[in-house]
N, C-alpha and C positions, 0 to 999 in steps of 0.2 A: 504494500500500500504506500502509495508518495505521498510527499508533504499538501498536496490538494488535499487527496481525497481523506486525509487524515481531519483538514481542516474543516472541511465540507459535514463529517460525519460529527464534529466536534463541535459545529452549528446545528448541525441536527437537535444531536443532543440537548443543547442549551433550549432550542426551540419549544422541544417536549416537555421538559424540565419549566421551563414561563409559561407556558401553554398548561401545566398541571395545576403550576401554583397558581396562576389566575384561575382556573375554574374553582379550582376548592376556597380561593376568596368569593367566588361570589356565591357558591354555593352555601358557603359561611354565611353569607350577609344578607341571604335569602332565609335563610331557617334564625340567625338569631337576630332579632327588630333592636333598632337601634336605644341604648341604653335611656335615651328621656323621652321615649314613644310608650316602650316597658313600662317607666315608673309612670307618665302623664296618665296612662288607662288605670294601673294599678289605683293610684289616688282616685279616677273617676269611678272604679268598681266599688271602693270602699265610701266615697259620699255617696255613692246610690244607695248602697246598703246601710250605711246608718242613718240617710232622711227616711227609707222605705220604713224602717223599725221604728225610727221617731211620729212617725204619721206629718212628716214635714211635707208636703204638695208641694208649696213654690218652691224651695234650694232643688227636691227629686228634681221638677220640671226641667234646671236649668242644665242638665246634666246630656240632654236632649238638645239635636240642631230642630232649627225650626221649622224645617219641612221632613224631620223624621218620617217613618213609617215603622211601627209596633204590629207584629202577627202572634196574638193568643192564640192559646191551645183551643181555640170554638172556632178556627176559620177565618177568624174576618181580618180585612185590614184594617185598617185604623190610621189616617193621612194626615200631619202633620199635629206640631207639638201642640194646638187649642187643642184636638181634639184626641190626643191622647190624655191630653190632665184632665176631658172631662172622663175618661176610661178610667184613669189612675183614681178621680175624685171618687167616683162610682164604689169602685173595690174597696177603698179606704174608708168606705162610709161603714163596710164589715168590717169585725175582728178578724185582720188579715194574721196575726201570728207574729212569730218570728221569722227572719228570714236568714239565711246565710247562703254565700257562691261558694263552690271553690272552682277555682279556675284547671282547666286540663290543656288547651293548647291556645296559644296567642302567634299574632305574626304581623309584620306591618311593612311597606311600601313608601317611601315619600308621607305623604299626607290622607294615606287611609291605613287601614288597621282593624285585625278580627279577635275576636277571643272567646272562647266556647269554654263551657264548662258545666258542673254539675248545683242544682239548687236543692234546697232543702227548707223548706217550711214548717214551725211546730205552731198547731192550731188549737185551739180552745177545745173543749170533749165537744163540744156541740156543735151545730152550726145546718146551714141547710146543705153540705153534703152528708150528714146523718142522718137525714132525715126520714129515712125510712130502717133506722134501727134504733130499736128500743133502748131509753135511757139505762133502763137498767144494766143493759150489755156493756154500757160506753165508761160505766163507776172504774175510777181509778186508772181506766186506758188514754194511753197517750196517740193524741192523732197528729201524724206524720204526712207530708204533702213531697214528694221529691220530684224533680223534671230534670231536665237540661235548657240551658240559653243561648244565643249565639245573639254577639254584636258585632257589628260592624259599625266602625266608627270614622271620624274624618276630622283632621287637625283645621281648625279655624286659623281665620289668619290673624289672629292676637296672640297663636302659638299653644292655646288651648284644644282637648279634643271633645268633640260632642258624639253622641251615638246618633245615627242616623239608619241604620238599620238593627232593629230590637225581636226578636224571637224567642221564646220558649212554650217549652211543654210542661205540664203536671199531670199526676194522676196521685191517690191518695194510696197508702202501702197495702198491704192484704194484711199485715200484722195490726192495723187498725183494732179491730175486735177479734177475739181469739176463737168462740165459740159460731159467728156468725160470720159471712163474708157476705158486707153488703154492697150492690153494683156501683163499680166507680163510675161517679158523676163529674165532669170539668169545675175544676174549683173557682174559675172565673166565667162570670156571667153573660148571657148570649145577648147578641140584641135585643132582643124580646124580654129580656129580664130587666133590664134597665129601667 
């Protein structure tokens, strides 16, 4: 082999070698979101969840862009942030419980960003998803609510992020009552219930 084709093979080389390390950067920086995308959602997950606990409607609402869209577990959509706080208002008019997220996958882009995860709800013994089982069944059991959520969210330009796409599901656990399994009902209300 001459001093070319030594040379030749020795750019090769270097080429595969840049050619690796830039894919595994971007492949990097595709799966981990940039460190103040991470925290900015992080702190927005945690004010959702402590005005949703507090029963606070204006701070929740502001957590929201203005032309959001919210898809409950009943189907509907739900168009922008008025008429999601009168859905929000609605729910919060019941003893909604306690809430807690935990979060299982995030990932963000520039100036949008998702994060999925698992929710958990603990509910008063009562309520109109029991409604067709006997008080007496419900003494001393604890009603559990669990789903999943998925946001999608978009960086304002003040550098803040709002949710602009809001989804989850619920159903109520089957260890609700131990002796009776009663039919799970959507824990949030239909159009027609409002």
């Amino acid at each position: 082999m001459n001093f070319f084709e030594r040379g030749s093979l020795k750019v090769a080389v270097l080429a595969l070698v840049v050619g690796a390390a830039i894919a595994q950067m971007a492949a990097q920086s595709a799966t981990e979101p940039p460190a103040d995308a991470s925290a900015g959602i992080a702190s927005l997950r945690q004010s959702w969840v402590k005005h949703w606990n507090a029963r606070e409607l204006a701070p929740l609402m502001e957590t929201y862009a203005p032309d959001a869209v919210l898809l409950p577990p009943n189907g509907e959509t739900i168009n922008g942030r008025a008429a999601i706080t009168n859905y929000w208002k609605h729910v919060m008019g019941a003893d909604t419980g306690t809430l807690s997220l935990q979060k299982i996958s995030f990932g963000s882009s520039d100036d949008v960003a998702y994060e999925n995860g698992q929710l958990t709800r603990s509910l008063p013994q009562s309520g109109p998803e029991t409604a067709q089982v006997e008080a007496s069944d419900l003494a001393g059991k604890t009603r559990r609510v669990q789903g999943s959520y998925l946001i999608v969210l978009r960086r304002q330009p003040d550098g803040t992020w709002r949710i602009v796409e809001h989804a989850f599901t619920e159903a109520l656990l089957k260890s609700m009552v131990e002796d009776k399994q009663p039919k799970a009902k959507p824990v949030m209300p239909s159009p027609q219930e409002r």
